[in-house]
N, C-alpha and C positions, 0 to 999 in steps of 0.2 A: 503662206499662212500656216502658222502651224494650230494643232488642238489637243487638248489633253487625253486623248483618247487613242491620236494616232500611236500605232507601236512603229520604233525603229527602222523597220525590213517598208513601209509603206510610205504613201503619200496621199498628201488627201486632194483630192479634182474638184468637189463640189459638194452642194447639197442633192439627197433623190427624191424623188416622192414617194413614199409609202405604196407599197403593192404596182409598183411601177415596173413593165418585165424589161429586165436586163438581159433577158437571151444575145442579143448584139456583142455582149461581152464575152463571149464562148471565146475559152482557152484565156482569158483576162481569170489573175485570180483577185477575188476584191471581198471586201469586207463592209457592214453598212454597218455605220455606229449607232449609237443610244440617241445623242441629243443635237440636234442640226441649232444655226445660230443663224439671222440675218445680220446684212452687211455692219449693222448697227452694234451688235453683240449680242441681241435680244433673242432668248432661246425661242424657240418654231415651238408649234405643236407636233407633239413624238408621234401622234397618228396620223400627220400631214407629210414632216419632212424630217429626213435623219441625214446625216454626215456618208457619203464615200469614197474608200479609201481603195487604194490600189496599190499591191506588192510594186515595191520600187521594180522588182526586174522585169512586169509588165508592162512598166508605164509607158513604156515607147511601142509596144500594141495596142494600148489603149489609145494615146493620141490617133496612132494612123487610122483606128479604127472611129474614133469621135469626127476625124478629118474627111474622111471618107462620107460618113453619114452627112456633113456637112454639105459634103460637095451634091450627093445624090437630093437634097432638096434645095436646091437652088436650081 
């Protein structure tokens, strides 16, 4: 899925929630966009949920790390 916001060098993983801590992403470099969209196309409210992006040369820490978290609540 691409979006107009993503640049080049990233990739986008999801939607976030708004003031939501991303500390788990330490050493991930990521960016949070303007405008998140559900599955439908219908723009989110921007004080609920934005777009995140992640540098393509991350995105294979980010998995292991999303993987990981995964694994520890099950």
């Amino acid at each position: 899925m691409s979006h107009k916001e993503k640049l080049n060098d990233e990739v986008f993983v999801g939607n976030t929630r708004v003031g939501r801590d991303l500390s788990h992403l330490s050493g991930v470099e990521y960016r949070i966009g303007n405008q998140a969209f559900d599955i439908d196309g219908k723009k989110l409210p921007r004080h609920y949920m934005r777009r995140l992006f992640v540098k393509r040369r991350d995105y294979a820490k980010y998995n292991r790390i999303m993987m990981e978290r995964l694994r520890d609540a099950r």
